[in-house]
C-alpha positions in Angstrom: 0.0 0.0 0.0 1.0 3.4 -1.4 1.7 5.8 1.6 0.3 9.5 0.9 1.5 12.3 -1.5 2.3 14.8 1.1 3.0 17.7 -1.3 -0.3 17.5 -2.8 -2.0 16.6 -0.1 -0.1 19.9 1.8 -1.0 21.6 -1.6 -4.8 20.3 -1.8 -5.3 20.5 1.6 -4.3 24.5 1.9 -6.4 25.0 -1.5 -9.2 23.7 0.4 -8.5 25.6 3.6 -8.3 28.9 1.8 -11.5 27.7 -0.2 -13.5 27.2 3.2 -12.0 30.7 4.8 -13.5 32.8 1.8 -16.7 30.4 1.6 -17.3 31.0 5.1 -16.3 34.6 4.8 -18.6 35.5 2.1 -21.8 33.2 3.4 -21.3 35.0 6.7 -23.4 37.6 5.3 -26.3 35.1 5.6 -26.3 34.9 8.9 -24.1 37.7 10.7 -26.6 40.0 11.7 -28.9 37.3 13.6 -25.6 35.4 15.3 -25.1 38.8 16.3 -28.4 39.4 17.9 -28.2 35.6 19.3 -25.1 36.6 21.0 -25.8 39.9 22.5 -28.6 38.9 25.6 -25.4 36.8 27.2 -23.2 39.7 26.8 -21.5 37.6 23.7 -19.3 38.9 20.5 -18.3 37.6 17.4 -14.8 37.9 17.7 -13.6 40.4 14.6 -10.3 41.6 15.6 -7.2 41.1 13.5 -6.7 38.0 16.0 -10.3 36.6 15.6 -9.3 36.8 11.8 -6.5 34.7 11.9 -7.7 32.4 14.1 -10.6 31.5 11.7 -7.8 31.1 9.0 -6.2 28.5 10.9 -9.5 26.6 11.8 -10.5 27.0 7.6 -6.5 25.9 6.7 -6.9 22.9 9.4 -10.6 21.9 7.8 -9.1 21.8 4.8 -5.8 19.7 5.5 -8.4 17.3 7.2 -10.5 17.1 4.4 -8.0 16.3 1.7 -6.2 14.0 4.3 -9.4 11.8 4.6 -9.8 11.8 0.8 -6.6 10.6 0.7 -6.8 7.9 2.8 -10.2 7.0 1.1 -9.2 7.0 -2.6 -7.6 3.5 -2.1 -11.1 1.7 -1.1 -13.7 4.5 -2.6 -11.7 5.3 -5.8 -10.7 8.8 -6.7 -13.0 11.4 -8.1 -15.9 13.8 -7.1 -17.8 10.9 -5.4 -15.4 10.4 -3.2 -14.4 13.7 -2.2 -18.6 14.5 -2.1 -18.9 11.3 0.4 -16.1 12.5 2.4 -16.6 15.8 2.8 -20.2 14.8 3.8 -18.9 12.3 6.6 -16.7 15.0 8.0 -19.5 17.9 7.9 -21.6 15.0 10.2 -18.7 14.7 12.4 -17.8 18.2 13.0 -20.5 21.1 11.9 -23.7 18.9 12.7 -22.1 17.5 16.1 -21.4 21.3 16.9 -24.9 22.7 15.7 -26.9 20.4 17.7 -24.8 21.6 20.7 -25.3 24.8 19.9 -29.0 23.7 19.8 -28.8 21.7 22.9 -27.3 25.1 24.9 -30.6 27.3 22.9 -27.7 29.9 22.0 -28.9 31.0 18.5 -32.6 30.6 16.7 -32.8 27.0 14.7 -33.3 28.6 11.3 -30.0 30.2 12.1 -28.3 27.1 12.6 -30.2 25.3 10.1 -28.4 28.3 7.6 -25.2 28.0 8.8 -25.3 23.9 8.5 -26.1 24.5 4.8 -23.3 26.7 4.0 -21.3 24.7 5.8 -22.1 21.5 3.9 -22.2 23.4 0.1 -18.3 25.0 1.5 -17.2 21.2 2.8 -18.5 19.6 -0.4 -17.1 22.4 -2.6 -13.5 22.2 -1.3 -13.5 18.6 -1.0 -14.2 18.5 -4.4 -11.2 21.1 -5.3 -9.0 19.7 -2.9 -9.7 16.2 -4.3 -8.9 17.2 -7.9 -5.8 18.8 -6.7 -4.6 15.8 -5.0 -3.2 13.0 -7.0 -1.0 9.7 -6.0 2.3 10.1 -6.0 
């Protein structure tokens, strides 16, 4: 067995990452106002310093590495192409954005068609840079 192409992986997985970060950054607009509102009673913020910035550029860079990583891993028994990285990306989205929106539900911190809104975008950004990190990564 064929260990994995780090380079592309590194360069697929950071394609991805940046993919995610601009996604997110341009979706945000959905939903910013009413996480905003959501926040405020509990004496909240949406963190938008220079810091709170980079920080969600690591988190998007980190999805992204993830995301190719398991793609990766999964070509061998899936087969490469958009199917796989579309399977993937779905099984990742389950384990991480709709674990952390039903605890966000469970806690009653923002309005369910909030969350419902920022699940979407969150899956079409996962399935979207999987799908762009998947064509980027090849064997090596």
């Amino acid at each position: 067995m064929d260990g994995i192409n780090v380079s592309r992986w590194l360069a697929g997985g950071l394609a991805a990452g940046i993919l995610i970060w601009l996604m997110e950054g341009a979706a945000s607009a959905l939903y910013m106002s009413a996480m905003i509102d959501a926040l405020e009673p509990h004496g909240l913020a949406v963190d938008t310093t220079s810091a709170g910035i980079r920080w969600s550029l690591v988190v998007s860079l980190l999805s992204g590495l993830t995301l190719v990583f398991f793609y990766a891993a999964a070509r061998p028994r899936f087969g490469p192409g958009p199917r796989t990285a579309v399977t993937v990306a779905i099984a990742l989205w389950c384990g991480s954005w709709l674990v952390a929106l039903i605890g966000y539900q469970m806690l009653h911190l923002f309005p369910p068609a909030l969350l419902v809104t920022w699940g979407a975008t969150g899956l079409v950004e996962f399935v979207i840079a999987g799908m762009v990190g998947g064509w980027i990564y090849r064997e090596a």
